[in-house]
C-alpha positions in Angstrom: 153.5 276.8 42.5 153.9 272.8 42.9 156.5 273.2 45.4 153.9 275.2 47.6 151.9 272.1 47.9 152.7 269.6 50.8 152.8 266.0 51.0 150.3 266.0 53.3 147.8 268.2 51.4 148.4 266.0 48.6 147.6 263.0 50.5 144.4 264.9 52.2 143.3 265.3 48.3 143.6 262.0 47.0 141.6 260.4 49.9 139.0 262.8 49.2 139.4 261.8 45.1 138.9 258.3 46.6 136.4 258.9 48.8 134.0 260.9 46.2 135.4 258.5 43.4 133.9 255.3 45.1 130.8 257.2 46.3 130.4 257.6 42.2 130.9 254.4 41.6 128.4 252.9 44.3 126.3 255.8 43.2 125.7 254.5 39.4 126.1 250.6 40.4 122.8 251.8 42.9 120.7 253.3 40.3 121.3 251.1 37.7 119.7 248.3 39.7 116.9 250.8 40.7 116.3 251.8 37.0 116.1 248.0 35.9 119.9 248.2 33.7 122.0 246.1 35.9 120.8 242.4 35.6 119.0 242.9 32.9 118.6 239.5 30.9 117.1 239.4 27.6 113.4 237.9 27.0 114.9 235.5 24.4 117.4 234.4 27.2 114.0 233.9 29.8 113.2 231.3 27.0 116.2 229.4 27.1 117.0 225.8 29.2 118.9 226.5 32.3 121.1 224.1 31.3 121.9 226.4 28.1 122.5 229.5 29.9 125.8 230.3 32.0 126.8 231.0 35.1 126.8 234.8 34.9 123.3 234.7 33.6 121.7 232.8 35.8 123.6 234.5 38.4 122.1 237.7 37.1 118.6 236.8 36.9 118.3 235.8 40.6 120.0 239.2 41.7 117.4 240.7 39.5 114.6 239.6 42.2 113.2 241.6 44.7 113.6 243.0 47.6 117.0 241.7 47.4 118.1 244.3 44.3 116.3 247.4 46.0 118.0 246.0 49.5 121.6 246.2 47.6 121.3 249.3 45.7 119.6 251.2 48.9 123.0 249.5 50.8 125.4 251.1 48.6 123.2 254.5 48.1 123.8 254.7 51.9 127.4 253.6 52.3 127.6 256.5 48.9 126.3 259.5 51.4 128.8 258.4 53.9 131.5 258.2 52.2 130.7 261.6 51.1 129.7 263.6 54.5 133.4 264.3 56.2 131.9 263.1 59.4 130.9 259.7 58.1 134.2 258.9 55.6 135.5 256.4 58.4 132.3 254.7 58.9 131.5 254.7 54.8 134.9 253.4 54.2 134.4 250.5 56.6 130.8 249.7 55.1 132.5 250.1 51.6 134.8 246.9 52.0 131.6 244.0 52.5 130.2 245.8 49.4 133.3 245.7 47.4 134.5 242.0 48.7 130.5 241.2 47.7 131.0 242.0 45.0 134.4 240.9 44.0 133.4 237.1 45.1 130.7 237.0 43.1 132.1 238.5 39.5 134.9 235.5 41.0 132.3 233.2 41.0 130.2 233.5 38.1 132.3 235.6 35.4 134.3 233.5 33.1 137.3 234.9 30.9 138.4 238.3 30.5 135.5 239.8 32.4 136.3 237.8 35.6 139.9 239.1 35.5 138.9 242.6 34.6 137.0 242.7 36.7 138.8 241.0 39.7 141.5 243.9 38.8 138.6 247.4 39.2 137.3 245.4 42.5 140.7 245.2 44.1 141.5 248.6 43.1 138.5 249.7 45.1 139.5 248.0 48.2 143.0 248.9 48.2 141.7 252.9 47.7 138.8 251.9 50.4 142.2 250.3 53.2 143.9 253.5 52.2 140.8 255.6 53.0 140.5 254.0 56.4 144.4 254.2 56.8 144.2 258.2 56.6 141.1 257.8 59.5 143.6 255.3 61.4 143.7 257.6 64.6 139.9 257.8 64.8 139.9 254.4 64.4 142.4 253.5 67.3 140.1 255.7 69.3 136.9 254.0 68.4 138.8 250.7 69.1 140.2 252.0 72.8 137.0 253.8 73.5 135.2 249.9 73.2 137.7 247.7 74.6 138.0 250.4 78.1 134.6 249.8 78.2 133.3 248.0 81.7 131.0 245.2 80.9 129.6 245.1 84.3 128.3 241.4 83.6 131.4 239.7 82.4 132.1 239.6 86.0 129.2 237.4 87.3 128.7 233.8 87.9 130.0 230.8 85.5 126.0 230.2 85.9 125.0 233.4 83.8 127.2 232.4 80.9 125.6 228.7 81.2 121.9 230.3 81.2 122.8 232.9 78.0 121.9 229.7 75.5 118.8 228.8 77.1 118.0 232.5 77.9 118.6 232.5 73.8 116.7 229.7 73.0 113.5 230.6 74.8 113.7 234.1 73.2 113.6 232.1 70.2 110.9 230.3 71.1 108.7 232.9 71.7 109.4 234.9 69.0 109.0 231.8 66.9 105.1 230.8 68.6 104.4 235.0 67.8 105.5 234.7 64.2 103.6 231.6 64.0 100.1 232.7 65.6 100.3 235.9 63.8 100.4 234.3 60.5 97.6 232.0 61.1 95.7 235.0 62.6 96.5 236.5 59.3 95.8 233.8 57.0 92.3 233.1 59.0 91.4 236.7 58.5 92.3 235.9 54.6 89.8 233.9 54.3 87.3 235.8 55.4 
């Protein structure tokens, strides 16, 4: 019955074990930060110095702060569904690797010990399955990649003076974006106070 089976329908059913398998894993990292049980710290910890607490705690308490933990755990909900929708895989796998290398350089950063290593081990794991994802999507990949480099960017072709005017151009888009932000908040806080 083995024998049947073909390399390359063995190969098709691992990347879908890896695609589904990291969409899990993003899956249950997402709604334990929506549910409140990753970066959880303990009220006696609250109560402690900074100076007493470690890295990994502190580190945790500021990821605990919003919007920044809904913003993440919305991220990877996301990059779950298209990992898992065959039309998306490529695009999932290739919004997978910021999360994972996110990830992986900050358990690097603030984990001491055995958890930094453990970790630092199930984060690479992850990448490697995520490059070997993207490996099996390689063709649509070289076609997404010819498809934008053919493309005809009809102003690359103009003056030495357009490319001297794009940071000015930039910079007085900034400017009036910046006066808008600004008036709009002073319209807003004089409407406060009313």
């Amino acid at each position: 019955m083995f024998k049947s089976i073909s390399k390359q329908k063995l190969w098709e059913y691992f990347i879908l074990v890896a695609r589904y398998w990291m969409a899990f894993i993003l899956i249950a990292y997402s709604i334990a930060k929506l549910t409140g049980h990753q970066f959880y710290i303990s009220p006696q910890l609250l109560c402690e110095k900074v100076k007493d607490a470690n890295l990994f705690q502190l580190s945790w308490f500021l990821a605990d702060h919003q919007p920044f933990k809904y913003f993440i755990a919305c991220s990877q909900l996301v990059v779950a569904a298209l990992l898992i929708i065959n039309k998306t895989a490529l695009l999932g796998a290739l919004a997978t690797i910021p999360i994972w290398l996110n990830i992986l350089v900050w358990d690097l950063s603030f984990m001491d010990g055995v958890m930094r290593m453990s970790f630092a081990f199930r984060l690479s794991f992850y990448i490697v399955l995520d490059c070997l994802v993207i490996r099996y999507y390689k063709g649509y990949l070289k076609t997404i990649i010819s498809e934008f480099c053919n493309q005809k960017f009809y102003l690359i072709r103009k003056s030495v003076l357009l490319y001297i005017s794009l940071p000015v151009t930039g910079f007085c888009l900034e400017f009036v974006v910046g006066k808008i932000v600004s008036y709009s908040g002073y319209l807003i806080h004089f409407l406060y106070l009313l």
